[in-house]
TISEDREN-222764 format. One record per residue (C-alpha): residue number from 0; residue in one letter; chain; x, y, z. Coordinates in pm, whole numbers, m for minus. Layout:
REM TISEDREN-222764
+-------+------+------+--------+--------+--------+
| vexfi | fifi | logu |      X |      Y |      Z |
+-------+------+------+--------+--------+--------+
|   NUM |    A |    A |      X |      Y |      Z |
...
+-------+------+------+--------+--------+--------+
***
This chain:
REM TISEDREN-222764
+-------+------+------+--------+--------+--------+
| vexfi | fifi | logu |      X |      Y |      Z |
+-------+------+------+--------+--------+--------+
|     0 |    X |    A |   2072 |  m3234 |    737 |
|     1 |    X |    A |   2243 |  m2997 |    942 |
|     2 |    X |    A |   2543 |  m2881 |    776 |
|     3 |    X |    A |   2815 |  m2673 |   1046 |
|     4 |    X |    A |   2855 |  m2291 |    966 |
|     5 |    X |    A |   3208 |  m2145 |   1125 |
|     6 |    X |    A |   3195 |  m1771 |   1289 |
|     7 |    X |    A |   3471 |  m1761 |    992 |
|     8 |    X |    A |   3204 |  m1820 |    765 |
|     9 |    X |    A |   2961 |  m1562 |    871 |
|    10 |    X |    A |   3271 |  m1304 |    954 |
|    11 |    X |    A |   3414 |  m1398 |    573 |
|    12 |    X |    A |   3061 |  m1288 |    408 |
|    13 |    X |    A |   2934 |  m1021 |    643 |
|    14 |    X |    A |   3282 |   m813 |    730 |
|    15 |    X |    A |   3529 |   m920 |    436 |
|    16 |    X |    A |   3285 |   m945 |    139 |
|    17 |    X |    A |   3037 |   m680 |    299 |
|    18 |    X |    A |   2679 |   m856 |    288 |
|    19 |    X |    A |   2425 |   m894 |    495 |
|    20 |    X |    A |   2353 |  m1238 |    551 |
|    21 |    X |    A |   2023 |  m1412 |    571 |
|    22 |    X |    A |   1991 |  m1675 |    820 |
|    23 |    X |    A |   1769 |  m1960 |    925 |
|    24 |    X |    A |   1724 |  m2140 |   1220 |
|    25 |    X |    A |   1675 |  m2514 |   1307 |
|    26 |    X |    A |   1349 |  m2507 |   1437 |
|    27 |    X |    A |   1478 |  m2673 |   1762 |
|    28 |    X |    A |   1644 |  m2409 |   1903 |
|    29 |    X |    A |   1587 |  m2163 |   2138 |
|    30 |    X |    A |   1691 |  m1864 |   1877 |
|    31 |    X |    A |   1418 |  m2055 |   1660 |
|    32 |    X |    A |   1142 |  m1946 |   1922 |
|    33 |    X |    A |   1271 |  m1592 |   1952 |
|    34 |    X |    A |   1281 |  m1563 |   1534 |
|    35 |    X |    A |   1105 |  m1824 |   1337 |
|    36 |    X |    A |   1114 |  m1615 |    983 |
|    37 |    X |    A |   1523 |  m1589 |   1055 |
|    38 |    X |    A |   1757 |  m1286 |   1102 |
|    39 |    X |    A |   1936 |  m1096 |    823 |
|    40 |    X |    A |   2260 |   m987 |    982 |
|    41 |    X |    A |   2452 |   m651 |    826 |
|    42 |    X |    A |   2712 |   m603 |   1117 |
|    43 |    X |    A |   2903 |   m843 |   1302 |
|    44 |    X |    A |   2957 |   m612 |   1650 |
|    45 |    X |    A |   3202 |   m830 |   1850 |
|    46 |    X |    A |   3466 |  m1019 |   1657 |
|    47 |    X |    A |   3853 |  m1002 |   1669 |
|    48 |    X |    A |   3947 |   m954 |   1316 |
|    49 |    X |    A |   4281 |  m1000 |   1284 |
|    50 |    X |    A |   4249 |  m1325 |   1459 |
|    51 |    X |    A |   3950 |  m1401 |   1257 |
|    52 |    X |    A |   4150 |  m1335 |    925 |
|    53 |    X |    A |   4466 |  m1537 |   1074 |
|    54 |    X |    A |   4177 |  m1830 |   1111 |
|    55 |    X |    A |   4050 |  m1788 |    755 |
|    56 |    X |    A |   4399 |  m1815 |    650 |
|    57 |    X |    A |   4489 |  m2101 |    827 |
|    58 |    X |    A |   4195 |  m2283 |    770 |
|    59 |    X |    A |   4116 |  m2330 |   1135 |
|    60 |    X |    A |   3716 |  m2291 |   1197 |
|    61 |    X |    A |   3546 |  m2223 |   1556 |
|    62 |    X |    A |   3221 |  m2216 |   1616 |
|    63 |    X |    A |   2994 |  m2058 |   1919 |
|    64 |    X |    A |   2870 |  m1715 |   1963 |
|    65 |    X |    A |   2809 |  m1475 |   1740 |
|    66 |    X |    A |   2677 |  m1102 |   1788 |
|    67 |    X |    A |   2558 |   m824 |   1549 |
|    68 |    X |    A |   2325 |   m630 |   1434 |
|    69 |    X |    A |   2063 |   m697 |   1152 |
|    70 |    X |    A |   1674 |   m740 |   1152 |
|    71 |    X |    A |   1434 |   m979 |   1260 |
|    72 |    X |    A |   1248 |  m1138 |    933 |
|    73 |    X |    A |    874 |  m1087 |   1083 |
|    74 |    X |    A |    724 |   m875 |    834 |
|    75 |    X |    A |    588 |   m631 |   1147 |
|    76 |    X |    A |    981 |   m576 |   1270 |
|    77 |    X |    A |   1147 |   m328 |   1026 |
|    78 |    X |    A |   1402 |   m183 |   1273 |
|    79 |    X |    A |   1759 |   m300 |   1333 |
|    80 |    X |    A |   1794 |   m486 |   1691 |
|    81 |    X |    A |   2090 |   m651 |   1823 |
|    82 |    X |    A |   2122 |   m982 |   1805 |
|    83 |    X |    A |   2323 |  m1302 |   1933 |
|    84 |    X |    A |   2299 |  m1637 |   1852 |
|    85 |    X |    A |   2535 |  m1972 |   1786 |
|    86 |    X |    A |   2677 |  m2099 |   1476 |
|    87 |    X |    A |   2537 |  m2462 |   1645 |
|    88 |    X |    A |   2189 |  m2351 |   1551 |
|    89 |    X |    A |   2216 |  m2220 |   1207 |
|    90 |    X |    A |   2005 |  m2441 |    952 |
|    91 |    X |    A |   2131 |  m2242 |    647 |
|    92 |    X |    A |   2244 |  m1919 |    526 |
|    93 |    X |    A |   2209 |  m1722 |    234 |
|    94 |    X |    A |   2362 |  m1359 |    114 |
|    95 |    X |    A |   2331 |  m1151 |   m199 |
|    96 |    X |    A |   2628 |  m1157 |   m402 |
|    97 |    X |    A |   2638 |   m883 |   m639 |
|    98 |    X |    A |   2839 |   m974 |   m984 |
|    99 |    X |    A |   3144 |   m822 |   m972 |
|   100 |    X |    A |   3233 |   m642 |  m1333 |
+-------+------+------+--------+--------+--------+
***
């Protein structure tokens, strides 16, 4: 099942609620290839938030490109690289949501 994540999603969770972001690939892709153990994601780089927010509002989702910069999930890679991939080939996400007191 591949279930469609929005760059509203992502830009919701990483810049408006502040996590970093764990994400899988479908093991199709190209992005797959590149990082088979995922991404986590801290910092979207390239996003227009007010339009972003005006989305979220409105409830209108796009989907394509999204940049940042985060780590690649190979146990060897502990640095923080840039990286870029679509929404198209997410296979799921999942963030750390601290309880709020």
């Amino acid at each position: 099942m591949n279930t469609k994540f929005s760059i509203e999603d992502i830009f919701n969770l990483v810049k408006m609620q502040n996590n970093s972001v764990v994400i899988e690939f479908i093991h199709t892709s190209d992005v797959y290839r590149r990082h088979p153990n995922g991404v986590t994601l801290n910092h979207i780089t390239k996003s227009d938030q007010k339009g972003m927010i005006a989305n979220i509002a409105a409830k209108t989702f796009t989907y394509g490109s999204i940049e940042g910069i985060g780590f690649d999930n190979m146990p060897q890679h502990d640095d923080e690289i840039e990286l870029k991939f679509s929404t198209y080939d997410i296979y799921a996400i999942e963030y750390y949501c601290p309880e709020r007191n």
